[in-house]
C-alpha positions as CSV (number, residue, x, y, z in Angstrom):
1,X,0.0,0.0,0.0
2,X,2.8,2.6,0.9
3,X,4.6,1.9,-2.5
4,X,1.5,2.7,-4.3
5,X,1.2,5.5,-2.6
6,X,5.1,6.6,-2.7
7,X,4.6,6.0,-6.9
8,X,1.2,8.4,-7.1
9,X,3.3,10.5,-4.8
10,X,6.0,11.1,-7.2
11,X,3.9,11.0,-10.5
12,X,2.0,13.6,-8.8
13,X,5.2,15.8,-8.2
14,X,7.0,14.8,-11.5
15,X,4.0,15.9,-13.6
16,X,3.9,19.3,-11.4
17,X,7.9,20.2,-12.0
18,X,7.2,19.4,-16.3
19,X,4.8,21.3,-16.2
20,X,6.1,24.2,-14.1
21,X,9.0,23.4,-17.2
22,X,11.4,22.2,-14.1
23,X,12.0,18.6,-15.3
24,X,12.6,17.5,-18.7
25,X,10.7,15.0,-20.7
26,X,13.3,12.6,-21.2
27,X,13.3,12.2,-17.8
28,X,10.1,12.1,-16.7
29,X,9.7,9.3,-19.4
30,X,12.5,7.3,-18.3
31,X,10.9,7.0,-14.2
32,X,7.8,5.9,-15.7
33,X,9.3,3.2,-18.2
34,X,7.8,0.1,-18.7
35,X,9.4,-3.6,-19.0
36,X,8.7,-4.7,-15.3
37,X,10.5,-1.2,-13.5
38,X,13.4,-1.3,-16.3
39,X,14.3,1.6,-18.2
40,X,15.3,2.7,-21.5
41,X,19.3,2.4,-21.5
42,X,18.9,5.5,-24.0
43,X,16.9,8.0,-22.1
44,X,18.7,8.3,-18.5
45,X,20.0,11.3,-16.7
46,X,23.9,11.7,-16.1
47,X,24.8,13.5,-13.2
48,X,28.7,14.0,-11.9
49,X,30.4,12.3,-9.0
50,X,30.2,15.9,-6.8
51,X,26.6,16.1,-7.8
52,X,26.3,12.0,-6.5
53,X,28.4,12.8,-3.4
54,X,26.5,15.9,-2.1
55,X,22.9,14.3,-2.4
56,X,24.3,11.0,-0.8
57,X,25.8,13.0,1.9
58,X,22.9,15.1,2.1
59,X,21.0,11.7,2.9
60,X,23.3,10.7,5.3
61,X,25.0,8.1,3.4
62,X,28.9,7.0,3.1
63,X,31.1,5.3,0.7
64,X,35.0,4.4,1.0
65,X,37.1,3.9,-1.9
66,X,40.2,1.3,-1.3
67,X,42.2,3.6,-2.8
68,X,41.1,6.4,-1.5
69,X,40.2,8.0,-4.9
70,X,37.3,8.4,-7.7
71,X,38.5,8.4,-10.6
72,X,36.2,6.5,-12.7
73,X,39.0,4.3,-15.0
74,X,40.6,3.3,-12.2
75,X,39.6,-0.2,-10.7
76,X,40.4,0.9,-7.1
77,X,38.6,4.3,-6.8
78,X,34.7,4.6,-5.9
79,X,33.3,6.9,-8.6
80,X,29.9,8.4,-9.2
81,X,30.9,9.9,-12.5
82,X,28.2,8.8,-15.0
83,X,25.8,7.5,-12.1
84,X,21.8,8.0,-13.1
85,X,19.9,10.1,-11.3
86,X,17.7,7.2,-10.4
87,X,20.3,5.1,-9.5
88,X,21.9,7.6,-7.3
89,X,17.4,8.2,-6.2
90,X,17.4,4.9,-5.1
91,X,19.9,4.8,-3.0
92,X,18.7,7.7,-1.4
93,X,15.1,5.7,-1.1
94,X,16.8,2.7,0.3
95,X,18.5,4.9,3.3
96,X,14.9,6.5,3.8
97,X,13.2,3.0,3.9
98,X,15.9,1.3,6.0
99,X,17.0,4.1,8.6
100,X,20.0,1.8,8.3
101,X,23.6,3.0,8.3
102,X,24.3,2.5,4.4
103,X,27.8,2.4,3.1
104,X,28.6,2.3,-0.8
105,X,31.3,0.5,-1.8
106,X,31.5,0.6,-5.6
107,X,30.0,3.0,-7.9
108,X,30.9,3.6,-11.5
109,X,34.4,2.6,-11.9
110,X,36.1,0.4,-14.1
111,X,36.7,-3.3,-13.0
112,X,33.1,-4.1,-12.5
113,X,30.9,-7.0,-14.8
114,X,30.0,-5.3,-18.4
115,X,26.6,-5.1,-19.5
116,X,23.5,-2.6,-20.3
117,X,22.7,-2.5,-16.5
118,X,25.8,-2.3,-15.7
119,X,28.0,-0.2,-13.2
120,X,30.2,1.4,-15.6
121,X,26.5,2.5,-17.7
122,X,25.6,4.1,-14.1
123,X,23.0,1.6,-13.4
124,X,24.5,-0.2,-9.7
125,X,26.1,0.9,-6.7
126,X,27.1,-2.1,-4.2
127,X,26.7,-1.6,-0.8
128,X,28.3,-2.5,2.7
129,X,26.2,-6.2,3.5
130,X,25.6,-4.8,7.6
131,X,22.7,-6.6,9.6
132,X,19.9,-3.7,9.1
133,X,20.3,-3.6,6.0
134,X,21.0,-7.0,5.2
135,X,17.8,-7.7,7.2
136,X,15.8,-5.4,5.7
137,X,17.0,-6.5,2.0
138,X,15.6,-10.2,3.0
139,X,12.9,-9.4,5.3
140,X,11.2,-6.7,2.9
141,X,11.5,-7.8,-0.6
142,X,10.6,-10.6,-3.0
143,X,13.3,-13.4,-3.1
144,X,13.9,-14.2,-6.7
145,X,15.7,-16.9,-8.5
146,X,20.1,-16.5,-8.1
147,X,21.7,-14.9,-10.5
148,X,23.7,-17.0,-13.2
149,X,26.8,-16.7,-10.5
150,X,24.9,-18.1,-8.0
151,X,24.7,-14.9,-6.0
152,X,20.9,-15.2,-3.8
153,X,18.5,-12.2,-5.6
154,X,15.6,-9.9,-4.1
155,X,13.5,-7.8,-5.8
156,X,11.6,-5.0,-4.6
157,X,8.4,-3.9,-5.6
158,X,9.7,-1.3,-7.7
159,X,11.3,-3.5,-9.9
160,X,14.8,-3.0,-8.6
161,X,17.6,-6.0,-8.0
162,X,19.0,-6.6,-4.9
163,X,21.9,-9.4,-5.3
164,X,24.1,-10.9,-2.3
165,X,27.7,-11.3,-3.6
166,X,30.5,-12.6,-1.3
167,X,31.0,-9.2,0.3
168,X,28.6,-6.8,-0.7
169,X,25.0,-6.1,-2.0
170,X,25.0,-5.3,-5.9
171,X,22.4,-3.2,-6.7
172,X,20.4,-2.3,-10.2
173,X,18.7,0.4,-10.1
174,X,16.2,0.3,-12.7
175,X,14.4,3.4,-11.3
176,X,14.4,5.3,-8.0
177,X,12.6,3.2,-5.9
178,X,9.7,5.5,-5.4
179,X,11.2,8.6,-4.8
């Protein structure tokens, strides 16, 4: 019932800011894709790693970087470069709905699996696997057939893929959650 309400919630507001001229068509179409949540790899919104970093630390949520660094072609950095604005949404969403501390651990830098809905296309953050929000993962969403790696999958009712890899959650982000 809430996540119906969260989506009229933010149809509401999306359809107030284009018409207000605040939010671009291409935009608006791409949170209200079709294809089970999944949206059109063409019509996403880019934003830049300091854009990515201020809203996540707006919402209260880390990352680390084993290097220490973000630059995006380098394997050991965390970048956001490139990151959708739904992607980078959701993960706002998910701190909201969990009131769990939420760490990211890898954004959009090289090193990660290629693929439409991949990292490096701004599509997946992966996330420290802590308790709360390992609990709330399993407890709140649908579990779904693993993943071709064997990794153990949830999805939640927005469409979006939770995956349990060895040390961290990977995340697709196929829209913002219900933002």
């Amino acid at each position: 019932m809430a996540s119906k309400t969260l989506t009229r919630t933010c149809a509401a507001a999306g359809a107030a800011l284009l018409t207000a001229g605040l939010l671009g068509a291409p935009a608006f179409a791409r949170e209200r894709a079709g294809s089970g949540g999944a949206a059109s790899a063409a019509a996403v919104s880019k934003i830049t790693h300091a854009d990515a970093t201020g809203r996540f630390r707006a919402a209260g949520i880390a990352w680390t970087s084993s290097g220490g660094c973000s630059d995006r072609n380098n394997a050991g950095c965390t970048s956001f470069d490139q990151l959708n604005l739904a992607t980078a949404q959701g993960a706002v969403t998910l701190k909201g709905a969990t009131g769990c501390a939420l760490t990211i651990t890898g954004g959009t830098e090289t090193g990660h699996a290629s693929g439409t809905y991949s990292h490096w296309n701004g599509y997946k953050l992966d996330f420290s696997p802590t308790t709360c929000v390992t609990n709330y993962i399993t407890g709140t969403f649908t579990r779904i057939a693993d993943r071709g790696d064997g990794a153990r999958q949830y999805k939640s009712a927005s469409g979006n893929i939770y995956a349990r890899e060895s040390n961290h959650w990977d995340v697709t982000y196929y829209n913002c959650g219900g933002c």
